[in-house]
C-alpha positions as CSV (number, residue, x, y, z in Angstrom):
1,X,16.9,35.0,-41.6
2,X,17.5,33.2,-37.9
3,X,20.7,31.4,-37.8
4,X,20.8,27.6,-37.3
5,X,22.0,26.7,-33.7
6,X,25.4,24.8,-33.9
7,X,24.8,21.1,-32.8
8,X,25.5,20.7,-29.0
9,X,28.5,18.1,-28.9
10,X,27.5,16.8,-25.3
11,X,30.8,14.7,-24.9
12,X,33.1,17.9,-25.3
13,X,31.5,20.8,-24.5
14,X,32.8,23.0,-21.6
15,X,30.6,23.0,-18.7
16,X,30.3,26.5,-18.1
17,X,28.6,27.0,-21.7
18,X,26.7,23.5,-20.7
19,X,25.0,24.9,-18.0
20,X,23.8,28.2,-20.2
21,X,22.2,25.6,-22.4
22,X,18.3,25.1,-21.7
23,X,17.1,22.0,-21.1
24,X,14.7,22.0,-24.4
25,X,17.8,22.3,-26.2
26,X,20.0,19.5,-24.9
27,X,20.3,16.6,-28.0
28,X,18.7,13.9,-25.6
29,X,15.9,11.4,-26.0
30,X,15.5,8.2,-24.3
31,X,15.6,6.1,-28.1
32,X,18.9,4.6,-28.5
33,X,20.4,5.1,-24.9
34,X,20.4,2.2,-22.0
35,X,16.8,4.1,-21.1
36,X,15.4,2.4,-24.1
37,X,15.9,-1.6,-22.7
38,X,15.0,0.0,-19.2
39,X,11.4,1.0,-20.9
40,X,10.7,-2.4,-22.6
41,X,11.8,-4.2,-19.8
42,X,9.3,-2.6,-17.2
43,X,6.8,-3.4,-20.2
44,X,7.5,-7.0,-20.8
45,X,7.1,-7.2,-16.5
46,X,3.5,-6.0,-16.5
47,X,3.0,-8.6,-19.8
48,X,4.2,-11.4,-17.8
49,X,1.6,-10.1,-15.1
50,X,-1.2,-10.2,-18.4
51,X,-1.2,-6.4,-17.5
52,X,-2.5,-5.0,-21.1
53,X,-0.9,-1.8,-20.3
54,X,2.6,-0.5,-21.6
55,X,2.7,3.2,-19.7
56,X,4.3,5.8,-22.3
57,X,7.9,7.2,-21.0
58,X,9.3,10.5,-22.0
59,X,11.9,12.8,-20.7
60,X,11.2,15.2,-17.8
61,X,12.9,17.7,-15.3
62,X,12.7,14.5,-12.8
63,X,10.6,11.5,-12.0
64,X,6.9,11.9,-12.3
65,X,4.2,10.7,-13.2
66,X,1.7,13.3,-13.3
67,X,-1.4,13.7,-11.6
68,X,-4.3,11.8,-13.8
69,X,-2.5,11.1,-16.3
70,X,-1.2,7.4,-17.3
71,X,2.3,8.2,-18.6
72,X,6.0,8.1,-16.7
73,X,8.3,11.3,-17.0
74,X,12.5,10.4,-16.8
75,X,14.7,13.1,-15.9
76,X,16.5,14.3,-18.6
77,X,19.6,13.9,-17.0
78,X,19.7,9.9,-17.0
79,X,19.7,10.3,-21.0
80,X,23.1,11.2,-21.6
81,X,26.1,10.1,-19.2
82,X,27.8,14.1,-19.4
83,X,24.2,15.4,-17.8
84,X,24.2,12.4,-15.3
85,X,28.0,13.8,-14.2
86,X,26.7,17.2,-14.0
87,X,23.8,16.1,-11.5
88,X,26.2,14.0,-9.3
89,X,28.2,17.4,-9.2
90,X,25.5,19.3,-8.5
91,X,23.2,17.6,-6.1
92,X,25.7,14.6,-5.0
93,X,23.6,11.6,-6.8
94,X,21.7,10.9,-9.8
95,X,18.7,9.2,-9.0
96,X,18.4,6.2,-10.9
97,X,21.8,5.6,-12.7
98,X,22.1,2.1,-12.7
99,X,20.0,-0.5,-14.2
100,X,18.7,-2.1,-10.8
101,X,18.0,1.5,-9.6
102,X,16.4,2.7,-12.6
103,X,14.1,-0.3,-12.5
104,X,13.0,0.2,-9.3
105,X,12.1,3.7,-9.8
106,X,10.1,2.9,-13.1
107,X,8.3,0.0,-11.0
108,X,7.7,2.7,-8.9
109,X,5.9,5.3,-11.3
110,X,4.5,2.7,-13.1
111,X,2.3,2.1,-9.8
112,X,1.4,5.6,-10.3
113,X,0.5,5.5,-13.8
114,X,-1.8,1.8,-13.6
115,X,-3.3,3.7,-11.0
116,X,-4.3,6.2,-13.1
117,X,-5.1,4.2,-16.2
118,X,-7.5,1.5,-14.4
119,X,-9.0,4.2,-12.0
120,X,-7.8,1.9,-9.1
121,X,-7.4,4.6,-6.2
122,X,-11.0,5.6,-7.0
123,X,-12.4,1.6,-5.6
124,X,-13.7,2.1,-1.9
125,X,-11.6,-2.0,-0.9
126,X,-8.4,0.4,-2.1
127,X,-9.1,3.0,0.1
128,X,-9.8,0.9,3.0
129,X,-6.4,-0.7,2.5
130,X,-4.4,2.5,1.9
131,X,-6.5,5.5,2.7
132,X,-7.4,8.6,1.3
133,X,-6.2,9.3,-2.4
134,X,-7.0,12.8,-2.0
135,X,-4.8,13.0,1.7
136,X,-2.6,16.4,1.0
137,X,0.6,15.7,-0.1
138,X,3.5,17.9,2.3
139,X,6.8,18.9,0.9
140,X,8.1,16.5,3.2
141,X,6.8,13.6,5.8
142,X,7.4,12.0,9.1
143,X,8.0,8.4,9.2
144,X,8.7,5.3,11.5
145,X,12.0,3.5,10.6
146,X,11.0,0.4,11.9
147,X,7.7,-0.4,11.2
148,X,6.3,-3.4,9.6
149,X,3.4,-1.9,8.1
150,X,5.0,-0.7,4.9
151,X,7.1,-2.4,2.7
152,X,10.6,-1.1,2.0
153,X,11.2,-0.6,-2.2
154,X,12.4,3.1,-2.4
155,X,14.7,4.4,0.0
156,X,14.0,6.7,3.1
157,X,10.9,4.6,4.1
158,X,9.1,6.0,1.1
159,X,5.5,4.1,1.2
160,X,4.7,6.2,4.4
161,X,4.6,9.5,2.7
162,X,0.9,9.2,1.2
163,X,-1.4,6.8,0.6
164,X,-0.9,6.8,-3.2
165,X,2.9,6.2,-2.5
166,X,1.8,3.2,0.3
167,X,-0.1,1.5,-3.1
168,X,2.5,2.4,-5.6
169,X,6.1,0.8,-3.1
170,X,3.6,-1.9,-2.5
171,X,3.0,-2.6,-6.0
172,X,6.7,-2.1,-6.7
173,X,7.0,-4.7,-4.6
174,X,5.0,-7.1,-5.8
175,X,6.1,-6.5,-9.6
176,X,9.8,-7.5,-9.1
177,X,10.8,-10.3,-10.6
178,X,12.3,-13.2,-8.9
179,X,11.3,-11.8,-5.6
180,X,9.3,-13.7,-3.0
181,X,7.0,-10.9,-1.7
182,X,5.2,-13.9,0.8
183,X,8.6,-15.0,2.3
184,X,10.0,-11.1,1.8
185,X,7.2,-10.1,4.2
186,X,6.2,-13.1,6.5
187,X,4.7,-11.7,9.7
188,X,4.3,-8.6,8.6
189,X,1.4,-5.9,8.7
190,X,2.4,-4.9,5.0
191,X,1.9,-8.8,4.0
192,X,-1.9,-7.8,4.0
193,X,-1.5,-5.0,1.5
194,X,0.6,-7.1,-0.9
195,X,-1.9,-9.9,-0.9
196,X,-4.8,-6.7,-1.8
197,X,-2.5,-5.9,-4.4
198,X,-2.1,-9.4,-5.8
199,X,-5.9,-9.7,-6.3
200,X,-6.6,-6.3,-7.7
201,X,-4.0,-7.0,-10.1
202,X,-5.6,-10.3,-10.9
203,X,-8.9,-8.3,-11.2
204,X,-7.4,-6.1,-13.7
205,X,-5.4,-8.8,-16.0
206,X,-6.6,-9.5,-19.9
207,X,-8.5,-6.1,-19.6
208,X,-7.9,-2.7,-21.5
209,X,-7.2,0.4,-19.7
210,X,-9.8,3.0,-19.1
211,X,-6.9,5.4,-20.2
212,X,-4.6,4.5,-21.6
213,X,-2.5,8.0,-23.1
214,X,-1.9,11.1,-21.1
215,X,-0.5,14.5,-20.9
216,X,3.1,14.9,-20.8
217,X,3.8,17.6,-18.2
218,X,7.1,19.3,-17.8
219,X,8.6,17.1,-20.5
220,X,12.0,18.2,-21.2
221,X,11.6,19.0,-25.0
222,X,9.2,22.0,-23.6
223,X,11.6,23.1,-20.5
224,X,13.0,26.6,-21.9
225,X,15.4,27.1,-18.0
226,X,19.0,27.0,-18.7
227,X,20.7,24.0,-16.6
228,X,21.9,26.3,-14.8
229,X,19.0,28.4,-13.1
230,X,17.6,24.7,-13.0
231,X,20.0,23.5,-10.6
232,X,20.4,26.6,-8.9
233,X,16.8,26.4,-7.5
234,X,17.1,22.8,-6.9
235,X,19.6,23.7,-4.7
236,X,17.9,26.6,-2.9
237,X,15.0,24.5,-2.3
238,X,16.9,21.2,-1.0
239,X,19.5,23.1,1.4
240,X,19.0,21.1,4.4
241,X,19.8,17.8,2.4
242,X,23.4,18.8,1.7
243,X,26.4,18.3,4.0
244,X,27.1,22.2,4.0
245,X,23.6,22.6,5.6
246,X,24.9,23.3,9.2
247,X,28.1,25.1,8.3
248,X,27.1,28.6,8.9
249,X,25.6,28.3,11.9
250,X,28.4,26.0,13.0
251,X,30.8,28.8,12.1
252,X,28.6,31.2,14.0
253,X,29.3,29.1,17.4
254,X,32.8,28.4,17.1
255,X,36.0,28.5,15.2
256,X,38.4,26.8,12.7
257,X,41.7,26.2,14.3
258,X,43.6,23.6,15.8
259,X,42.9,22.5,19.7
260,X,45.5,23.4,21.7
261,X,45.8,22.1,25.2
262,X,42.8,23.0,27.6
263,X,42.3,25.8,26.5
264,X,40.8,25.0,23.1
265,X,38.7,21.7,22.6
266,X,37.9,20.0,19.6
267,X,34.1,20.1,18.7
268,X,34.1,17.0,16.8
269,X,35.1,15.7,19.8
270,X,32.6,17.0,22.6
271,X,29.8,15.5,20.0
272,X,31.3,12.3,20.2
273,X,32.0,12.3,24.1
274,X,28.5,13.6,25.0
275,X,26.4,11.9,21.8
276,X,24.5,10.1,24.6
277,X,23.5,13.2,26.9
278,X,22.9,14.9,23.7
279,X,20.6,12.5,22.0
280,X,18.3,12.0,25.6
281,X,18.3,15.4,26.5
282,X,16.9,16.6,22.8
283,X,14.6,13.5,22.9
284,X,13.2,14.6,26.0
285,X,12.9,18.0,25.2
286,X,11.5,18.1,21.9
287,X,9.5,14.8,21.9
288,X,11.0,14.1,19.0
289,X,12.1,10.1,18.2
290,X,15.6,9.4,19.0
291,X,16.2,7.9,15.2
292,X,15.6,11.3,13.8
293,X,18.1,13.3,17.1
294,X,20.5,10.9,16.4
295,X,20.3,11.1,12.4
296,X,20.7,15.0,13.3
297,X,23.2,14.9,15.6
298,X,25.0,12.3,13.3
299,X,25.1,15.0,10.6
300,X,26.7,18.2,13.1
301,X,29.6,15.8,14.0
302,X,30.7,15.1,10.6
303,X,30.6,18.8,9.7
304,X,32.1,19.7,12.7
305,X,35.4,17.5,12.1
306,X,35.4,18.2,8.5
307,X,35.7,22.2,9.1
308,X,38.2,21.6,12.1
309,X,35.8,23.6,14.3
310,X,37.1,24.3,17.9
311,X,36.1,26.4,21.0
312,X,37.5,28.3,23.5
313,X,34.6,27.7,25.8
314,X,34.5,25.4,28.9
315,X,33.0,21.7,27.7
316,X,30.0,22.5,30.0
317,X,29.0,25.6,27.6
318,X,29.9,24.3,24.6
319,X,27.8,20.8,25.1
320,X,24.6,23.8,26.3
321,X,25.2,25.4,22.7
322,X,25.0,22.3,20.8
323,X,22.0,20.9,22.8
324,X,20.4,24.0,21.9
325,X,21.2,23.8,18.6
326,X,19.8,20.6,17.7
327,X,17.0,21.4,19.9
328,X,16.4,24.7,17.3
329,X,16.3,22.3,14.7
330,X,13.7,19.6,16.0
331,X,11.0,22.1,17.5
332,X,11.4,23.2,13.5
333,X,11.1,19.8,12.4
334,X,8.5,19.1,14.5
335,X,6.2,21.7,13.8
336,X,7.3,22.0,9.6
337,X,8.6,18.9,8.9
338,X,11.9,20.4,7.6
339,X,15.0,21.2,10.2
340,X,15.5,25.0,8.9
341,X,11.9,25.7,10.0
342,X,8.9,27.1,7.2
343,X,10.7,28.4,4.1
């Protein structure tokens, strides 16, 4: 006769035998935590819009709403405030922790998932506003910081990955309460898409959903990886987003140590001196914006005077290395979209 499983005391438990546990077997559900008034309150929004449509919400390895189906996956972690410590640990934030955050995030998949259930990507006047539905979706995407074509909702310029996410920020948008989208977006190019949005919606209120259930995919109840092979691949697979990212290469052109006189210069400090013939020489090289050079060349300076690093080389060679560096990194980024190159 199998043994019964002693109950998982998520408050105490040490961390090393927390991250053994799999994720089907953490005590968690969204009932009875701050998720619960989170859920109703993205419900009573789309009521107030006469949206007869209350997506379903479950628990998930992360945010998701899956392909087709009308339903909104929460990661796991958010369910229990000892899992959303151990994701701060392990991948330095935990997307949606607060109230205001969480919100936006569930407008967010709830664009996704009213999408899904009214069949709204599949009208031509959608496509015309947003595109292609069936555009492929890239591990990562190239964007323009300061362009008014898009609204801004989710961080890092999010509605110009796809044309599914342009519809589903825009919609975002134009769910929040107490904001004034028209004033918001006056003179803008994404003004048009909001005013789209406002009459589909309107097209859609009082009326049933085609679909109005779905499939829950990669729900957390089903998950059998420990917490700990989960975040291990997380990891692997979002390298280049952590500060760490440069460090061995960085160690590969020069040393920790202190600078001493001429004869050993502060790398920290040639970044900062030459940031300018830096950022116009990549630029010009690589043809690559000087937003994202800068944003790179931002992140190789803080590494550099967080690991001390120094050089024995003369300022001229040292300022070649880095320049070549960051160069590496761009042609990747330009060709792959990710700064370490194809994976």
């Amino acid at each position: 006769m199998a043994e019964t499983p002693e109950p998982v005391d998520l408050d105490s438990i040490a961390e090393e035998r927390l991250l053994d546990l799999r994720i089907c077997d953490l005590p968690i559900a969204i009932a009875g935590t701050w998720l619960e008034p989170r859920t109703a309150q993205l419900h009573a929004e789309l009521k107030a819009r006469s949206i007869l449509f209350e997506p379903h919400c479950y628990l998930a390895d992360e945010w998701l709403t899956p392909e087709g189906e009308p339903v909104i996956g929460i990661p796991f972690y958010l369910a229990h405030p000892r899992l959303v410590a151990l994701e701060k640990k392990m991948m330095l934030e935990a997307e949606g922790e607060t109230p205001d955050w969480c919100m936006q995030l569930l407008r967010h998949e709830a664009g996704h998932a009213l999408s899904y259930a009214f069949g709204l990507h599949r009208r031509r006047s959608w496509q015309k506003v947003f595109g292609s539905p069936s555009e492929h979706y890239g591990d990562t995407y190239r964007f323009r910081p300061y362009s008014k074509s898009f609204v801004r909702h989710l961080d890092h310029y999010y509605a110009q990955y796809h044309p599914d996410e342009d519809f589903v920020e825009t919609f975002a948008v134009w769910l929040t309460p107490g904001l004034d989208w028209r004033k918001e977006y006056q003179g803008w190019k994404a003004l048009d898409k909001l005013l789209y949005v406002d009459k589909l919606m309107h097209s859609i209120a009082g009326k049933p959903p085609l679909k109005a259930h779905g499939r829950e995919y990669w729900k957390a109840s089903r998950l059998r990886s420990t917490l700990r092979g989960h975040y291990q691949r997380r990891r692997e697979a979002e390298a280049e987003n952590y500060p760490d990212f440069h460090d061995a290469n960085l160690l590969r052109m020069f040393s920790r140590g202190q600078a001493q006189g001429e004869t050993r210069l502060r790398v920290a400090t040639l970044i900062q001196a030459h940031r300018r013939q830096l950022l116009a020489a990549v630029a010009g090289w690589t043809g690559e914006g000087r937003y994202m050079v800068n944003e790179v060349i931002k992140a190789i300076h803080q590494r550099a005077r967080a690991l001390r690093l120094v050089t024995g080389e003369s300022e001229a060679a040292a300022v070649l290395q880095l320049s070549t560096y960051v160069t590496t990194l761009l042609m990747n980024y330009r060709h792959t979209n990710r700064l370490r190159g194809k994976p």
